[in-house]
Structures are given as structure tokens and as C-alpha cells.
C-alpha positions as semicolon CSV with decimal commas, in nm:
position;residue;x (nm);y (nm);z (nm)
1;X;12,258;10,611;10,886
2;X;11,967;10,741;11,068
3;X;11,781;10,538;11,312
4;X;11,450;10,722;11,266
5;X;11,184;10,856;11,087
6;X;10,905;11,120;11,198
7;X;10,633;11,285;11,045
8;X;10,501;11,550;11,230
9;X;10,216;11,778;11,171
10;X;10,208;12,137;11,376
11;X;9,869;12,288;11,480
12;X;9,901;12,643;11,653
13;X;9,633;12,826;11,824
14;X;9,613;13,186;11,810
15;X;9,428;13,431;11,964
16;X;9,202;13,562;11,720
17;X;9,221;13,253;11,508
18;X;9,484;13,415;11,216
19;X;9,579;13,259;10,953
20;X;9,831;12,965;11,066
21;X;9,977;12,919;10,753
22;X;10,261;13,188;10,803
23;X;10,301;12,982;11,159
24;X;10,368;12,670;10,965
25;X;10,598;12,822;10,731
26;X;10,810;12,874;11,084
27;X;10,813;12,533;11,165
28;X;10,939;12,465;10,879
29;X;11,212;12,692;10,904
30;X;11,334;12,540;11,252
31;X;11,326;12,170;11,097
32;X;11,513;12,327;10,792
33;X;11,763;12,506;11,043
34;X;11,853;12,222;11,195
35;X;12,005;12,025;10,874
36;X;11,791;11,727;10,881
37;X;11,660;11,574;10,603
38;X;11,298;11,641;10,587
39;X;11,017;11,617;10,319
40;X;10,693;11,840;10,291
41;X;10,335;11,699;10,226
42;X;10,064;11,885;10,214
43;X;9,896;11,757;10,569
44;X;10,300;11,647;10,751
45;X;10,654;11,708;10,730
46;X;10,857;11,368;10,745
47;X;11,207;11,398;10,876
48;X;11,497;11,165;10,918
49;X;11,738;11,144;11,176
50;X;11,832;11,053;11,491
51;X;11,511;10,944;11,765
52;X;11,655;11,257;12,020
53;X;11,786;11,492;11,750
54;X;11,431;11,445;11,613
55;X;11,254;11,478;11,941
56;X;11,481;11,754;12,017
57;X;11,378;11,986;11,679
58;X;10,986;11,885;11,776
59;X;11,065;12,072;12,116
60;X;11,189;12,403;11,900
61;X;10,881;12,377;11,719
62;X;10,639;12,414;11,960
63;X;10,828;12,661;12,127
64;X;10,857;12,878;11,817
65;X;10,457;12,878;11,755
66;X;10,493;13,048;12,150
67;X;10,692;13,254;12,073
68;X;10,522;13,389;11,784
69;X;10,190;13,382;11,926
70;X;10,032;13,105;11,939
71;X;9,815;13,038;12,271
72;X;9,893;12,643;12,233
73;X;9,991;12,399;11,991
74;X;9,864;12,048;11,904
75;X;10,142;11,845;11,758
76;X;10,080;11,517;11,534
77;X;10,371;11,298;11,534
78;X;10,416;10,935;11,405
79;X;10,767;10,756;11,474
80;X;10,935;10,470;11,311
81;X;11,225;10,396;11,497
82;X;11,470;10,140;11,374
83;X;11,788;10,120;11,478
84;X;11,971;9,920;11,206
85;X;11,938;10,235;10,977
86;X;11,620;10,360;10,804
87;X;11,537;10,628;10,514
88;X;11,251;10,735;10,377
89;X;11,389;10,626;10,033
90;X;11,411;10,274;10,161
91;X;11,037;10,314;10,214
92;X;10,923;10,481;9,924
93;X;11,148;10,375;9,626
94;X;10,904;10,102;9,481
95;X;10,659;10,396;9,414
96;X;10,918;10,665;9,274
97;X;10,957;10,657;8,893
């Protein structure tokens, strides 16, 4: 069972402020890449995993904005880390119908 959760939101920089949607949408790819399970909101991605496996796919992020452009990149995380075993079902199944 995974030992953590992380939502992380990705904020890239670009030169002549583009559209950072498309930059996202990469992001996204490298979390989906990796074969986590992951959730998209509209303002985070949540995924669930392992604390370094998670940390690890964060790195890949950022770098991917560079590579693709980006002149920096502000990244949002929040971590629950528990190691007995967590899921974001466990949080969230009260409110799921």
C-alpha cells in the first residue's frame, strides 16, 4: 500500500508569458508516465505512492517545463505521509456516492 499522498500544482514561466496550459498538459503526462495513481482537479493533481517515488516524478516535472521552455517553475506541493498505508479513497469515500 502506498505510504503517501501529494497534491501538487505546476506553475511554469515562460518567456513571453504563453499560454501554460499546453505546459500543464506535460506534467501531466510525466505523472501519467510514471504509473502512479493520480487524480486531476481543476487547481492540483493528487498522486499516490511512495514519499521518494513521489518526490522523484516532482523532480521530472520541473525539469520537463525546462525543457520545454519555461524560464522557471513554481511548484505547489502538499504531503501526507503515513506510513501504515494511505489512499486517497480512504480519505474521500464518505463523500463519494
Amino acid at each position: 500500500m502506498a505510504n503517501s499522498l501529494i497534491s501538487v500544482q505546476i506553475i511554469p514561466k515562460t518567456e513571453k508569458y504563453e499560454d501554460v496550459i499546453p505546459f500543464v498538459d506535460a506534467a501531466i503526462a510525466v505523472i501519467d508516465a510514471s504509473g502512479v495513481h493520480y487524480e486531476v482537479h481543476p487547481l492540483e493533481t493528487t498522486m499516490e505512492g511512495e514519499l521518494s517515488t513521489l518526490l522523484q516524478i516532482i523532480e521530472e516535472m520541473n525539469k520537463k517545463m525546462i525543457d520545454l521552455g519555461a524560464i522557471n517553475v513554481i511548484t505547489q506541493v502538499k504531503i501526507l505521509y503515513q506510513p501504515a498505508g494511505i489512499t486517497m479513497g480512504t480519505l474521500t469515500e464518505k463523500y463519494r456516492g
